[in-house]
Legacy VTK file of the C-alpha trace (Angstrom):
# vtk DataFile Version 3.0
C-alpha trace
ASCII
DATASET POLYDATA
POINTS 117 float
-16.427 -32.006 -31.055
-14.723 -33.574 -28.037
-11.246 -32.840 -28.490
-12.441 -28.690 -28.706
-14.611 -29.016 -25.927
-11.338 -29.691 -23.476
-8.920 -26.508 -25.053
-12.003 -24.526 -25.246
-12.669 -25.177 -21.395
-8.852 -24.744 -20.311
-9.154 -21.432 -21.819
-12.471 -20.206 -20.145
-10.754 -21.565 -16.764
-8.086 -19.549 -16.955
-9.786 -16.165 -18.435
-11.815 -15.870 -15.489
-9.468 -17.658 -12.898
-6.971 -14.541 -13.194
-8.934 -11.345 -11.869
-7.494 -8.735 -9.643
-9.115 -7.872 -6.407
-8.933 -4.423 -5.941
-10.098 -1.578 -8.387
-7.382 -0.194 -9.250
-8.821 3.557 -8.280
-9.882 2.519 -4.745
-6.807 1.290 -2.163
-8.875 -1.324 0.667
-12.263 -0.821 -0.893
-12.164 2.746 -0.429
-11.706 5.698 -2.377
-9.336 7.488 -0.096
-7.574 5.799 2.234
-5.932 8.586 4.098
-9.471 9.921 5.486
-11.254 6.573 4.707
-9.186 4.449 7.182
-9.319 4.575 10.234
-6.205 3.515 11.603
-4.480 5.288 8.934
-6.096 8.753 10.084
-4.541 8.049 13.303
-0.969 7.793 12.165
-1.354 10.904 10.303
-2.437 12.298 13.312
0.290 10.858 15.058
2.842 11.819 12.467
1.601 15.583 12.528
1.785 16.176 16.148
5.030 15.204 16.736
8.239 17.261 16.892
10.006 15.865 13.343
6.448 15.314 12.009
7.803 17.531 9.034
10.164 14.880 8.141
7.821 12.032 8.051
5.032 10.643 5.019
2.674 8.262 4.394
3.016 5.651 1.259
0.915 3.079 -0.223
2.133 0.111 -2.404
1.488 -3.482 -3.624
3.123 -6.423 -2.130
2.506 -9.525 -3.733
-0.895 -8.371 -5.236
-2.062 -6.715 -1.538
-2.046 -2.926 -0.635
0.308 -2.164 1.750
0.907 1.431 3.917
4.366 2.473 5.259
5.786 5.788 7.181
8.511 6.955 4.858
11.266 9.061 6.322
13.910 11.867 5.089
15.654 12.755 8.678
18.970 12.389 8.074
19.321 12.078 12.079
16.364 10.050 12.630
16.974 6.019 12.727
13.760 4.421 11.765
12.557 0.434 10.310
10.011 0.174 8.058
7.007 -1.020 9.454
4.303 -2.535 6.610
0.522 -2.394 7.266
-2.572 -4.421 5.810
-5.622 -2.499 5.045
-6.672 -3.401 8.528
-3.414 -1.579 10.443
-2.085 -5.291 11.091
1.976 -4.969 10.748
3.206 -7.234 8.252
5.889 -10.358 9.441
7.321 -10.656 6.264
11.015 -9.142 5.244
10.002 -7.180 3.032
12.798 -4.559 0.951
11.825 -1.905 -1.792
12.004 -4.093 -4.480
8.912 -6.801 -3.644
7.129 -3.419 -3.666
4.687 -2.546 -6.504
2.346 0.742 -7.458
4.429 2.937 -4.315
3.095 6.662 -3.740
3.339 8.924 -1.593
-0.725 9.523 -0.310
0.325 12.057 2.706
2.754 14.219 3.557
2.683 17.304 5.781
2.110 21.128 4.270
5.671 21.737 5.957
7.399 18.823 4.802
11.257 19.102 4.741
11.034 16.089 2.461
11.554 16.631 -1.594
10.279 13.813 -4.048
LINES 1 118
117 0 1 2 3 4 5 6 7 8 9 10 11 12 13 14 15 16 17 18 19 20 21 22 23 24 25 26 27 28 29 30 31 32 33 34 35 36 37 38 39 40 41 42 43 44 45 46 47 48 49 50 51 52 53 54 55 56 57 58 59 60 61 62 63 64 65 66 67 68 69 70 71 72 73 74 75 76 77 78 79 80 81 82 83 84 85 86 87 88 89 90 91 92 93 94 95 96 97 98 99 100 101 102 103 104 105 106 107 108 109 110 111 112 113 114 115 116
């Protein structure tokens, strides 16, 4: 009975150790982010009013296991960085490239957008 009771442990350990945060139909605890958040309303806002604001969206992702919002571009003039947010609108340190990226979609983009996906 004692040399179960230690596998049989291990493998209750890890079953429950492993559990993902976030629900994977709510992005920051909330159903929709875009009107939800808001920090994130205030980019789109941002976004809309200004004069290339048809060239400019809003995408969510996962970086290592965390959401993550960016402004996506398609101005071919326009010379932007990527800037990564937390669910709290902190900008993220890390170097971060397309690749660590998880899960991305596009969750805004304007009715005029010159952009094509």
């Amino acid at each position: 009975m004692k040399k179960a009771f230690y596998p049989i442990l291990f493998c209750l350990v890890l079953s429950f150790g492993c559990k993902d945060n976030e629900d994977p139909a709510t992005a920051c605890g909330v159903s929709d982010p875009m009107n939800d958040l808001p920090w994130l309303v205030e980019m789109k806002e941002s976004l809309s009013q200004g004069g290339m604001g048809d060239s400019f969206y809003i995408l969510q992702a996962k970086y290592k296991g965390k959401r993550v919002f960016y402004k996506g571009s398609c101005c071919p003039q326009c010379s932007t960085m990527l800037v990564f947010y937390d669910c709290d609108g902190n900008g993220i340190n890390d170097d971060i490239s397309y690749d660590d990226l998880d899960d991305q979609k596009v969750i805004w983009r304007p009715e005029n957008s010159q952009c094509s996906f």
